[in-house]
N, C-alpha and C positions, 0 to 999 in steps of 0.2 A: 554313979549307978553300978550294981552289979552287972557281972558279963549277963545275965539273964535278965535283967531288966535293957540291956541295951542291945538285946535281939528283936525286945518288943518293940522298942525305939526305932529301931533299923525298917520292921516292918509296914509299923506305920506311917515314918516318912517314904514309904514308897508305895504307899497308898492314897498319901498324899498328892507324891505327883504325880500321878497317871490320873487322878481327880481336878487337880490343875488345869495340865498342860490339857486334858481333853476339850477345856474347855477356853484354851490361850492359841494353842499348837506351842512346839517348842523344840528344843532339846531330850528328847525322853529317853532312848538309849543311853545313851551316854551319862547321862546322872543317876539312872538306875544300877547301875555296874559302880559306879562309887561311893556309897551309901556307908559300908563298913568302913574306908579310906578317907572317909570327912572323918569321921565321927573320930575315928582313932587318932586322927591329924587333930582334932581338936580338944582330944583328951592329954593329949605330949605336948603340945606347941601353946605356946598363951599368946593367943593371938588376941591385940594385931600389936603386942611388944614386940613376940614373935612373926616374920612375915610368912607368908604363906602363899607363892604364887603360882598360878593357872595356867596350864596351855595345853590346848587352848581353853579358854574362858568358857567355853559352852557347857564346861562339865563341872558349875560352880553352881549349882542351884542348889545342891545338898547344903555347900557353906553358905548361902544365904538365908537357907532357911532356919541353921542351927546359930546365926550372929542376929539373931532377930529381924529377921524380914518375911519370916511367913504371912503373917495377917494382910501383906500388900502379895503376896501372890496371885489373885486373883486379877489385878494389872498388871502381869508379866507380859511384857513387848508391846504394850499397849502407850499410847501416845501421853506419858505424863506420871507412867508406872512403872514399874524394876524393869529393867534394862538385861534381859537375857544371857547378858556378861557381866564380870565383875564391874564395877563400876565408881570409879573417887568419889562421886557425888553424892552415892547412893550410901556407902559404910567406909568409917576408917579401917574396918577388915580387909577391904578393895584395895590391894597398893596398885595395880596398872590392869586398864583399859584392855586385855589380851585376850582378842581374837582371832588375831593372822599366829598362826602353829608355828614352834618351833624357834619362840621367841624368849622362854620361861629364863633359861639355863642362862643366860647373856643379861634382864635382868638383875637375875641371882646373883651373880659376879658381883656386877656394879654396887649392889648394897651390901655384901661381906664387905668392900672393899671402903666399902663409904662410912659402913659402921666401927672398921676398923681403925681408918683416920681418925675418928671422931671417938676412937674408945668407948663405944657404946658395948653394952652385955649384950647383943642380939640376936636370937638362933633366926638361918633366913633355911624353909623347905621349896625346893621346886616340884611339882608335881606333873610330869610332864609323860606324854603315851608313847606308847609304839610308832604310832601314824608319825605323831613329830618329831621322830627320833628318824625322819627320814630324810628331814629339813636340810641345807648346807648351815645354816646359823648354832644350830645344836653341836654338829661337829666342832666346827670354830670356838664353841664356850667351853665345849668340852676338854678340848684342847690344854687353852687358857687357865681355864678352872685347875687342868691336871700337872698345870707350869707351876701355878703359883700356890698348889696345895693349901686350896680354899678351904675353909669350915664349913662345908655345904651341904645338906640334905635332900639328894634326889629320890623321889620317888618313880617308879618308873612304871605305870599303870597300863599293863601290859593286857589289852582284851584282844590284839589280832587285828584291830579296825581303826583304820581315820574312817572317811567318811565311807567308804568301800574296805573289802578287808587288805589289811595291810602288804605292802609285797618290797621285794628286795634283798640283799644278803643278809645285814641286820634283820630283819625278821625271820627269814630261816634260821640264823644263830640264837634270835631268842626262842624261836617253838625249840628247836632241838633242848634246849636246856630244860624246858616243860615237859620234856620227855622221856628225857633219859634216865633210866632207873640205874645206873652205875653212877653217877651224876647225885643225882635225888639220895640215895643210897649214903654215900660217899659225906655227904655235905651232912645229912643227918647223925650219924655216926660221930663223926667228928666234934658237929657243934657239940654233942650231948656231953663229950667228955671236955670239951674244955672249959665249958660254963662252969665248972663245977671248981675250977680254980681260978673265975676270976668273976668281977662286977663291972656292971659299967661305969668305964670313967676312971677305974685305978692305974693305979701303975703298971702293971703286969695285963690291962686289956689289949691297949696297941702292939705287944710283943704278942700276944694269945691271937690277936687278928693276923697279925705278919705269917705265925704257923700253919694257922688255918689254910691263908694263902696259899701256904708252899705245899700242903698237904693234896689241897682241892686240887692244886697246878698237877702233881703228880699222877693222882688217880684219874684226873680227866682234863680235857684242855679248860684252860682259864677263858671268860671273856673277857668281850673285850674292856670291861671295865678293869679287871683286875691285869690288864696292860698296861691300860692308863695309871695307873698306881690309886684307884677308888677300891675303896674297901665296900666291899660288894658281898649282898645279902642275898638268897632268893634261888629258883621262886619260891613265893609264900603265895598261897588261897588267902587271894584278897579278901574275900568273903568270911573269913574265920577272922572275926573282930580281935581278940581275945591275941594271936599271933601276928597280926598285923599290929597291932598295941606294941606287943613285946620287942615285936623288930627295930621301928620306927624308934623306943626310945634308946635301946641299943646303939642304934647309927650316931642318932642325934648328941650321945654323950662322947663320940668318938673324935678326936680332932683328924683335921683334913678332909677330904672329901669321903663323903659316902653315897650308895647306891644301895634303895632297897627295891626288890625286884619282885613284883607282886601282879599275880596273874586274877586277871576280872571276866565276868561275863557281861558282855554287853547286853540293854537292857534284861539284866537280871529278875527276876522276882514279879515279871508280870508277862503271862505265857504265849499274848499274841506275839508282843516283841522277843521274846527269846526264840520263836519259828520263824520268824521276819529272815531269811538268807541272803536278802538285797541290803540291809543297812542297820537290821535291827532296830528299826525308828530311830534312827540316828537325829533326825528333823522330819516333825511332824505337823499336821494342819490339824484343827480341829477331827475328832474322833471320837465314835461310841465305845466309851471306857470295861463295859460287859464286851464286846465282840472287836474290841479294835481296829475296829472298820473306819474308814474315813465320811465326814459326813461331807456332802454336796457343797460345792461352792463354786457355782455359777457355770455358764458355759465356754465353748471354744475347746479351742485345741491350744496344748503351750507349744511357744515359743520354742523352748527348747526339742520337743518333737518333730515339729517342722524339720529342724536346723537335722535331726538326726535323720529320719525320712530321705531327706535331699539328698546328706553328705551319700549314704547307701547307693544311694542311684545314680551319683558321680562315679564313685567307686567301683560299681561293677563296669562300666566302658574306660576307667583309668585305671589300671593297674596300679601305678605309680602312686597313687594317693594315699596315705596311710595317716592313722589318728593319733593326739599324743593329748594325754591326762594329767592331772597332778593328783592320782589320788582321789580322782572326782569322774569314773568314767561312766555310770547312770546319771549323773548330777547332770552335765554337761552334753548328753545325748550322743555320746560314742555304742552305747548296748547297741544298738542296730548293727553299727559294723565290725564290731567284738563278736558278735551272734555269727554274720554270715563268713569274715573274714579273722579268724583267730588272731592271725599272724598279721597282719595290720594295727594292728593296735598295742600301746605303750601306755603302760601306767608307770612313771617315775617316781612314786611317792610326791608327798608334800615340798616339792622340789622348782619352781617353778623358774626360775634362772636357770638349772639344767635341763629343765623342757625346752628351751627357747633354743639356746645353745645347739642340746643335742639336735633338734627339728634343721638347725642351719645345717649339720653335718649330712645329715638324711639329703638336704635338697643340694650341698653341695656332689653328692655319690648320684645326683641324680632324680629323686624323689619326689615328689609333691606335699610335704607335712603341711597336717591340718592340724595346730596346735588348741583346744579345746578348753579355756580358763577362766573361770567369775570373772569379771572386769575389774572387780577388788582387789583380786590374787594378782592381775598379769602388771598389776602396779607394781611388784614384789620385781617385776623384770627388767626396769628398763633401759639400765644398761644393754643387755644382750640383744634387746630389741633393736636397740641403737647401732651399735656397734657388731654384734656377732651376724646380724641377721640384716638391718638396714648400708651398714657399711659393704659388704658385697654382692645388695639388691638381689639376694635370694628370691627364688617364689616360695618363700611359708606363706600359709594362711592363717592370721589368728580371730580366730572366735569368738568373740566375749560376749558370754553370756551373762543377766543380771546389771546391763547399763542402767546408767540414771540411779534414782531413788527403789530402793529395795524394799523399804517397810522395816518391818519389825524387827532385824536382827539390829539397827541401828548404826552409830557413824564410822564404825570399819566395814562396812559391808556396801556402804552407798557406792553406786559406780560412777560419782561424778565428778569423774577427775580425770580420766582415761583421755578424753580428745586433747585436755591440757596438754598432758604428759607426752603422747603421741604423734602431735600433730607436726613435731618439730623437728623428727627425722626424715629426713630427706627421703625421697623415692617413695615414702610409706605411702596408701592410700585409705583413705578412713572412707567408710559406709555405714549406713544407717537403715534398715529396710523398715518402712511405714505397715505392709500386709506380708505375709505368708506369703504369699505369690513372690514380693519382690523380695523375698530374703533367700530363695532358691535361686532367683536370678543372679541376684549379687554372689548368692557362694560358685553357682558356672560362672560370671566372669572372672571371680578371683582366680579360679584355678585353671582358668588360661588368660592370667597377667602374666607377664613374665619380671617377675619383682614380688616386693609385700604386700601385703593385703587385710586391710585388718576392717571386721565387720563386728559392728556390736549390736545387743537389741535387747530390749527390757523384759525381767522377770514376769511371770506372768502367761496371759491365755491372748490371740489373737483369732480374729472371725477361722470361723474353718471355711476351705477356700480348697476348692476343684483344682489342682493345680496343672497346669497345662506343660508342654512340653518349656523348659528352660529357655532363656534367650540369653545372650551377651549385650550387657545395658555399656552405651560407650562410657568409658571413664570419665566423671566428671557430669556425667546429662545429669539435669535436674527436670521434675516435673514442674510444668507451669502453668498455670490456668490465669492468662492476664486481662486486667481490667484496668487498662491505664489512666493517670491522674487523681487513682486513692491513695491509698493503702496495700504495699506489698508483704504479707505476713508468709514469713518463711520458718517453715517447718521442718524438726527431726526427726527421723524415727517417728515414737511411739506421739510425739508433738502436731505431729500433721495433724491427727484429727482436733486437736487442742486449737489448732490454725482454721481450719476449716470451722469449727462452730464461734468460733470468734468472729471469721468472717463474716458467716450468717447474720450475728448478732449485730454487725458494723453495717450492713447493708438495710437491715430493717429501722436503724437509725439515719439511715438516710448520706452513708458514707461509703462509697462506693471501695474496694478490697477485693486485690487482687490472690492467690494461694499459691506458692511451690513448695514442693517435695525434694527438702533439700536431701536426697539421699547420698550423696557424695559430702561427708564434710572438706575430705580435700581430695582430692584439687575442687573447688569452686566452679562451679557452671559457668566457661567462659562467657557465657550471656549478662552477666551477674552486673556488669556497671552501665550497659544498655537497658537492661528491664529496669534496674534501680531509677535508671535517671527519667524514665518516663512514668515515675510515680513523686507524688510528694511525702512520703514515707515510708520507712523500712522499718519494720519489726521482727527481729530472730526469737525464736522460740526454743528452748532447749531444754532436755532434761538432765542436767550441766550445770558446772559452779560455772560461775561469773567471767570469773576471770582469768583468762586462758583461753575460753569456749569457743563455739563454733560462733559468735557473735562478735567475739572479739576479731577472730580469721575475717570475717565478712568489715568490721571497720577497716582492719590494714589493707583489704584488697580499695573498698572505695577510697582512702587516701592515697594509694599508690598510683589511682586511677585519675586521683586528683578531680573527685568529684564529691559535691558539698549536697549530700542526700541526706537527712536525718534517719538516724539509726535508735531505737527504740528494744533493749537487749530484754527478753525476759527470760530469767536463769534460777539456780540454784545461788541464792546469796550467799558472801565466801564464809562459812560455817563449816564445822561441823555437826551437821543433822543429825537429832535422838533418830530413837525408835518411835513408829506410830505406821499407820495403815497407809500405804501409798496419797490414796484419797489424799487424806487429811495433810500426810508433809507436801501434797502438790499445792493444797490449798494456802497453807502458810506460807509456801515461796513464793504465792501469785502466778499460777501456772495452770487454772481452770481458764475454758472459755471465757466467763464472765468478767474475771479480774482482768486475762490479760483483754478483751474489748476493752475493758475501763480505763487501762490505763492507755491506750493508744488513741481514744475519745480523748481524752484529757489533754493529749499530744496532739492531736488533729486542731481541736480548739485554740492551742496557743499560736499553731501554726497560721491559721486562716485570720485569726485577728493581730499576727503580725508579732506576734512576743515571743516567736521562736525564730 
């Protein structure tokens, strides 16, 4: 295509997806801002000889749409349709699954390294942002990469934002560089005369790079890539196809490592999201594509508001209480006490082993951190959770927001894995709050535990709910509503009501079902092998894999108890789960009322006629 044919290109596919996603929800920032940076990547790179990877993955829906996968757009993150990230299954374009940030660059390594064993011709591009250049794993690759003077093509997709705008020294070093007209000046100047003595790829280009180098280093400080010894480009206006072209193949014919430094607007080229100053539609719901309005979907209050609401009103009688982000502090419901207490609150970037970390030092000095992280992301931790923060019974508080099954963003994003992971450090205490009500109670007893404390609770909207003054729930109480010699159907979280209408259903059958509210996963309601044994069945209920879960904790306690109760587990089977609407992936795990009655009818029956 002519550069004028591939402006109309550019515009249409971004008419395309705000046409989309208005009607999927999605990603819509952040694939708006790279529109020119696909196209250009796939006019250099012959992909998928050439690799080409994402980090994160959410900003890949231009490359899916220019590798042939438009026509299925209209099933993006929908249960059985394209997959909101790249995806193996989906295109051999797709080489990895990457949605946790800040993963690209490490990778990139392994296939230079793998292609070079194997003597393959293979150019490998990472294309990786600001936000994820704030990750620990990016420094480590970068490292690496700058040891073993890799043949590697970094893109570096600079709009200012992960999913908040970006913060920390690296991003003050890259705006300064966006800025600086001696800088800008200097680099212009330069390139212009030395292009004129060489081409990409000859002999005299690596010796014309190394001048540049020492020229740029002279007239202005270098960064830090040209520390590392990366032959480093930029910025370039991402947006200007035509020089984004030029750069990229420049890099790419360079040996050793390069860096092209290319400055984006997030959601570019469609006007509500570029006023958007909270996130740019970074992720969006459904939306009227003329006014960018969001359209209705359903009621309540989320989850996540509650959680912010609370923490605010802990914090104005605790001094001591302070919040900490990865990068996520609207996401995760810290706005409320960013708003009223500036200085309370911690955004560490895409960082979340140095949240944990640093939150121990906070409560070592004294403090009360309330660590605030997807339940997806605080998997990224658990070492530090372990060791930095449970080895010397700190009182952090961690928060995780988005347990259980998520929906549409699919199986890096599911939270059901966290109690596994968790539950195995000592002194921790795991929580689950079933209403609003009980999830401001559990965040006041956390933050007078003196220890850890970790509370999770699912994505989503719960009843709105008068909240009354806080209480300290004892550690460990479970709620119990018993009916003894049925059915004891115990419930988590967002699972109680899942418990409760099973109940129902078990009672109109003529099977008597007893209800708790297991909101402690640990420690276990020491009532747990007394109530168990005055029923002839147990059924745990979780929005949880299998194995690990809080179903498994409840068989180890009745075998320790040395009590022969049937235990009937219903969970997240050990999978990893697509994408598809909550509904629907609970349905496939067996995690409605109906199924799970079904199957504990099923169990009742073999019991009473003796086959159990």
């Amino acid at each position: 295509m002519s550069e004028a044919e591939l402006r109309i290109l550019c515009r249409e596919i971004r008419d395309f997806l705000v046409e989309q996603i208005a009607d999927t929800g999605g990603h819509l920032g952040p694939n708006l801002g790279v529109v020119e940076l696909t196209v250009a990547l796939h006019r250099v790179f012959d992909s998928p000889n050439d690799v080409i990877i994402w980090d994160t993955g959410h900003q890949a829906y231009v490359h899916k749409i220019v590798t042939g996968r438009s026509a299925r757009f209209a099933t993006l993150r929908q249960s059985g349709g394209l997959s909101g990230y790249p995806s193996r299954e989906e295109s051999r374009h797709d080489w990895v699954e990457n949605s946790h940030a800040s993963t690209s660059l490490s990778y990139a390594a392994g296939l230079v390294e793998a292609f070079r064993h194997r003597r393959e011709s293979r150019r490998v591009v990472a294309v990786i942002g600001d936000g994820a250049l704030t990750g620990g794993m990016a420094y480590e690759a970068l490292n690496q990469i700058a040891h073993r003077e890799l043949d590697l093509t970094i893109v570096l997709n600079d709009n200012g934002h992960s999913y908040s705008p970006t913060v920390g020294g690296l991003q003050r070093h890259l705006a300064q560089l966006r800025i600086d007209p001696l800088y800008q000046r200097a680099k212009r100047d330069v390139t212009e005369v030395l292009q004129r003595f060489s081409r990409p790829g000859d002999y005299l280009a690596s010796g014309i790079q190394r001048i540049k180098g020492s020229i740029r280093e002279f007239v202005t400080a270098s960064t830090i890539f040209d520390t590392l010894g990366f032959a480093y480009s930029g910025p370039i206006d991402g947006h200007d196809i035509e020089q984004v072209e030029l750069a990229l193949a420049h890099a790419s014919a360079l040996e050793g490592p390069s860096v092209v430094h290319l400055v984006t607007t997030k959601g570019m080229g469609y006007p509500p999201a570029e006023r958007d100053q909270r996130d740019h539609y970074h992720g969006v719901g459904k939306f009227d594509p003329a006014t960018g309005l969001p359209r209705s979907e359903g009621s309540g209050v989320a989850w996540t508001d509650v959680f912010g609401r609370a923490l605010l009103d802990e914090a104005r009688t605790q001094p001591e209480i302070v919040g900490i982000t990865a990068a996520m502090q609207a996401s995760v419901g810290l706005d409320p006490l960013a708003s009223a207490y500036p200085d309370r609150v911690y955004d560490v970037g895409i960082a979340e082993q140095h949240a944990v970390t640093f939150a121990a030092g906070l409560a070592l000095g004294g403090m009360r951190p309330v660590v605030a992280i997807y339940t997806t992301f605080m998997n990224r931790a658990v070492d530090q959770v372990l060791l930095d923060v449970g080895l010397h019974r700190l009182p952090v508080t961690f928060v995780c927001d988005r347990a259980g099954v998520t929906g549409n963003d699919g199986p890096s994003h599911h939270g059901i894995f966290d109690i596994g992971l968790f539950r195995e450090v000592p002194g921790l205490v795991i929580a689950a709050p079933a209403t609003a009500t009980e999830l401001r109670d559990l965040l006041h007893t956390a933050l007078r535990h003196d220890g850890p404390f970790l509370i999770r609770f699912p994505k989503g909207t719960t009843s709105a709910t008068e909240l009354a003054s806080p209480r300290v729930i004892p550690i460990g109480e479970w709620e119990i509503e018993e009916a003894p010699g049925g059915v004891l159907l115990v419930g988590v979280g967002n699972m109680v009501d899942v418990a409760q209408k099973a109940a129902a259903i078990l009672e109109e059958g003529g099977i008597p079902a007893s209800v708790a509210n297991a909101r402690f996963v640990k420690p276990l309601d020491a009532r747990l092998g007394a109530v168990a044994s005055r029923h002839r069945l147990l059924c745990t209920i979780e929005d949880h894999e299998l194995q690990g879960g809080f179903g498994s904790a409840v068989l180890e306690a009745l075998s320790d108890a040395a009590l022969d109760v049937p235990v009937e587990r219903c969970a997240v089977p050990e999978q990893f789960l697509t994408h598809g609407s909550v509904a629907t992936l609970h349905e496939r795990c067996g995690l409605t009322p109906d199924q799970v009655a079904a199957r504990v009818k099923a169990r009742w029956t073999h019991l009473i006629s003796g086959q159990d």
